[in-house]
C-alpha positions in Angstrom: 93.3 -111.4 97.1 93.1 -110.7 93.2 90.3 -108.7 93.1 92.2 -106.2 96.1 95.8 -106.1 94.3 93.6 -105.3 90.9 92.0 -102.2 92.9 95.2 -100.8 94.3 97.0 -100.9 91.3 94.0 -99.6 89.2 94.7 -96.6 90.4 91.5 -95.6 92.1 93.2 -94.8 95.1 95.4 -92.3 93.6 92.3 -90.6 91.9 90.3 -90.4 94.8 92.7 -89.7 97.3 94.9 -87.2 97.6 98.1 -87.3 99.8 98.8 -83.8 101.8 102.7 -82.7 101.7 103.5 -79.2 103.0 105.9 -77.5 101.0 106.3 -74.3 102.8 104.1 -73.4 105.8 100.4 -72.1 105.9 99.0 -69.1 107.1 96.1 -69.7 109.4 93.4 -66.8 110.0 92.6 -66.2 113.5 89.4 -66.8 112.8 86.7 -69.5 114.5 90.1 -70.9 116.6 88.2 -73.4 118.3 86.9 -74.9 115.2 90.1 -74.6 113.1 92.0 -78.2 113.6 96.2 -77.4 113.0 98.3 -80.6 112.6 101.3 -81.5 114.3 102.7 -81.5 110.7 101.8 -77.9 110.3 102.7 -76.6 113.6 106.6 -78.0 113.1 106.7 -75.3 110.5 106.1 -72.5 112.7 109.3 -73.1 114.9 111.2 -69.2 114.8 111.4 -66.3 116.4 109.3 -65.0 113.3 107.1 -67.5 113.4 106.3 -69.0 116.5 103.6 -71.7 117.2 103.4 -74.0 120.3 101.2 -76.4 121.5 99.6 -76.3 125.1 97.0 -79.0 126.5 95.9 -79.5 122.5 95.3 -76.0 121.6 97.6 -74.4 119.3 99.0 -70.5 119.7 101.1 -67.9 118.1 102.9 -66.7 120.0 105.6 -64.5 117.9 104.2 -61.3 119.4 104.6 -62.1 122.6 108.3 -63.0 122.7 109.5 -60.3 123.2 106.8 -60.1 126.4 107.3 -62.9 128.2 108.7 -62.5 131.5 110.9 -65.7 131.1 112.0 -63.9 127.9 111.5 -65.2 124.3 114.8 -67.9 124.6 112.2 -70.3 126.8 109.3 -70.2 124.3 111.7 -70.8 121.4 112.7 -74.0 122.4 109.7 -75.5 122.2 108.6 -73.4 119.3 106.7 -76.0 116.6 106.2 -78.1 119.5 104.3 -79.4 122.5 105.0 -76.9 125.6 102.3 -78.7 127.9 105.1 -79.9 130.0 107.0 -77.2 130.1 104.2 -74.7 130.6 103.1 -76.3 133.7 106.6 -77.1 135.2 106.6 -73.6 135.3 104.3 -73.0 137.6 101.6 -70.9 135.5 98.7 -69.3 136.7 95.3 -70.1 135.5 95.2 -66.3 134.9 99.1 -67.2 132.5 96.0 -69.8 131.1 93.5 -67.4 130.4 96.2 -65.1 129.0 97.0 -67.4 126.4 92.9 -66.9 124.9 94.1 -63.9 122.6 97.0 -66.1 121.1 94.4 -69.2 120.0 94.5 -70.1 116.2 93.1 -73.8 116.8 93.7 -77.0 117.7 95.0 -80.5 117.1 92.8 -83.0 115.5 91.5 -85.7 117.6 93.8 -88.4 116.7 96.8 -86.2 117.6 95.6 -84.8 121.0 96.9 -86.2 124.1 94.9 -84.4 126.8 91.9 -83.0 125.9 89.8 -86.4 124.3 88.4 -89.1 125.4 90.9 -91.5 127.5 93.4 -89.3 127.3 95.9 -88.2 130.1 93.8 -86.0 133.2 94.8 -83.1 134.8 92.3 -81.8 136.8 93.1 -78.2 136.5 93.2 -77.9 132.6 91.0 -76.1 130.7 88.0 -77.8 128.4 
C-alpha cells in the first residue's frame, strides 16, 4: 500500500496524464464524420438556436441550419438541443427517408463507452441504422 500512495503522490500521474476541461465549445470539421468520436461533454455545449447539436441512435448532428426547415419547426429540435433526441425522434414517427435525411447533418459520433444503441449489448431496435 506504500509503494501505491508513494506513486500517486509522486506526481507521475499528473505528468503523464492530462485531465480534459472544456472551457468554451469546439468547432468540429465535417470532415471523416463517421470516424470523428464527439463526447456527451462536448455535445452539451452546442445546445442553441446558433448552435445546435443533438444526438440520434449514437450519431451526433448539427442541426442549426435546419431549424428553420423542419416541419415540426425549430422549438421541437431545441429542446433537445445538446442532448439525446433518440426518443423523441422516433416517437415521432420518422421515416427512414427523415433517417437518411439526417446523412448531410453528420459530424460524428459518441465514443463507445457513451453509446447506448449502436455497441455491443446495447438496447435493439431493429429498424435503426448501423
Amino acid at each position: 500500500m506504500a509503494k501505491i500512495s508513494s506513486v500517486l503522490n509522486s506526481n507521475f500521474f499528473s505528468s503523464t496524464l492530462a485531465t480534459v476541461s472544456y472551457s468554451t465549445p469546439a468547432k468540429v470539421s465535417p470532415e471523416d464524420p463517421e470516424e470523428r468520436f464527439i463526447t456527451l461533454a462536448e455535445v452539451s455545449w452546442h445546445d442553441n438556436a446558433s448552435d445546435c447539436w443533438i444526438i440520434i441512435y449514437d450519431k451526433v448532428y448539427d442541426v442549426t441550419d435546419f431549424l428553420d426547415e423542419h416541419p415540426g419547426g425549430s422549438d421541437i429540435l431545441l429542446e433537445c438541443a445538446g442532448r439525446d433526441a433518440s426518443v423523441a425522434f422516433r416517437g415521432s414517427g420518422h421515416s427512414s427517408q427523415a433517417m437518411r435525411a439526417l446523412d448531410r447533418f453528420l459530424i460524428g459520433e459518441l465514443p463507445l463507452h457513451e453509446r447506448i444503441f449502436r455497441k455491443p449489448g446495447g438496447y435493439h431496435l431493429s429498424d435503426i441504422p448501423a
